[in-house]
N, C-alpha and C positions, 0 to 999 in steps of 0.2 A: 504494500500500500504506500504511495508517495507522503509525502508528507504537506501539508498544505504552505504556501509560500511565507504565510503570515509566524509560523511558526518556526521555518526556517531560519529567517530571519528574526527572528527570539533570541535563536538558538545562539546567532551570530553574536549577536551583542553580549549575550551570556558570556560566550568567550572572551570576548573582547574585557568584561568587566572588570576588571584586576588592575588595579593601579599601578604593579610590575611589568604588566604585560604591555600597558596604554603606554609606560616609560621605553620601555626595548621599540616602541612601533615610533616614537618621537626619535629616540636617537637614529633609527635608520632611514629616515627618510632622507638622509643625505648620499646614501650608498652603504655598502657592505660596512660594521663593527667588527673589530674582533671581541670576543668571548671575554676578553681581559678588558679590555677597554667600558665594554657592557657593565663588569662586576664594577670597577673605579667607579664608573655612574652615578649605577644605582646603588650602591652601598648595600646588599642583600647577601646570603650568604650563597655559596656558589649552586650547593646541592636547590636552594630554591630558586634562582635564577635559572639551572637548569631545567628543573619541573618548570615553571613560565616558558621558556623556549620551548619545549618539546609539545605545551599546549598548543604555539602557535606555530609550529612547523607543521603539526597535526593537523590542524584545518588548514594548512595550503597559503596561508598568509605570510610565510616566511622560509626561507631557503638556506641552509646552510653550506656553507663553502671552504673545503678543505685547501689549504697551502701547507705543504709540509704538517706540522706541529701544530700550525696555528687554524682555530677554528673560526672564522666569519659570519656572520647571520645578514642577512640581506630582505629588503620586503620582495615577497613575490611577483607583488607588478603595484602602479601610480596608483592605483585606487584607493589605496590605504592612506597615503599620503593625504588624499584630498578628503577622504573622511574623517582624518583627522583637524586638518584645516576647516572642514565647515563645521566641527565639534567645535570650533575654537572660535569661531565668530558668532555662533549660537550661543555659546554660555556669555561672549562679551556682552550680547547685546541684552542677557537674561539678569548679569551683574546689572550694566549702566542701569536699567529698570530697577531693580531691587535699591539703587544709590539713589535713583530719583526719588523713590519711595521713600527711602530712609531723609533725605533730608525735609520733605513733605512731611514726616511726622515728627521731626524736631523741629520744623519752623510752627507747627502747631501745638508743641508742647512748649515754646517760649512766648508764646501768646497767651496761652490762659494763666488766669489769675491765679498765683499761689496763696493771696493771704486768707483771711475771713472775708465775707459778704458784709459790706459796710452799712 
């Protein structure tokens, strides 16, 4: 039985949900990391670093690349890139509201009266 599209994509963002994994997809969007350079990063310990990469090499999001000794993690193809970027203009523009908001309820809380009713 296929799976229906809406849930597929559930499934996607599930994976994606992990604040390790969302940091490995930021640092590569420049090109190939090494595995060392990844750990320096994000400051995790290596065995979960690994677990986080082999999530995302799992679904096809990320490709690792052997040189000698040293191992590279790469995104699979731009798509990633750009869903991280429209992640990143969606939450800007979901803060500046939340700041408008915020100063709308401070400019209304230096407006009312603090003393007794005269």
């Amino acid at each position: 039985m296929q799976v229906p599209l809406y849930q597929a994509k559930a499934e996607f963002f599930r994976m994606l949900g992990h604040p390790v994994r969302i940091r490995v997809l930021e640092l590569l969007q420049n090109g190939p990391v090494p595995v060392r350079e990844l750990l320096n990063e994000i400051e995790v310990e290596p065995s979960n670093l690994s677990q986080q990469l082999a999530v995302l090499r799992r679904s096809g999001i990320v490709v690792s690349i052997r040189d000698g000794a040293t191992v590279s993690y790469a995104l699979a193809g731009g798509d990633v890139a750009e869903l991280l970027r429209a992640a990143r203009r969606i939450l800007t523009e979901l803060l500046a509201g939340q700041s408008e908001l915020l100063a709308e309820l401070r400019d209304a809380e230096s407006s009312v009266p603090t003393g007794p009713p005269v």
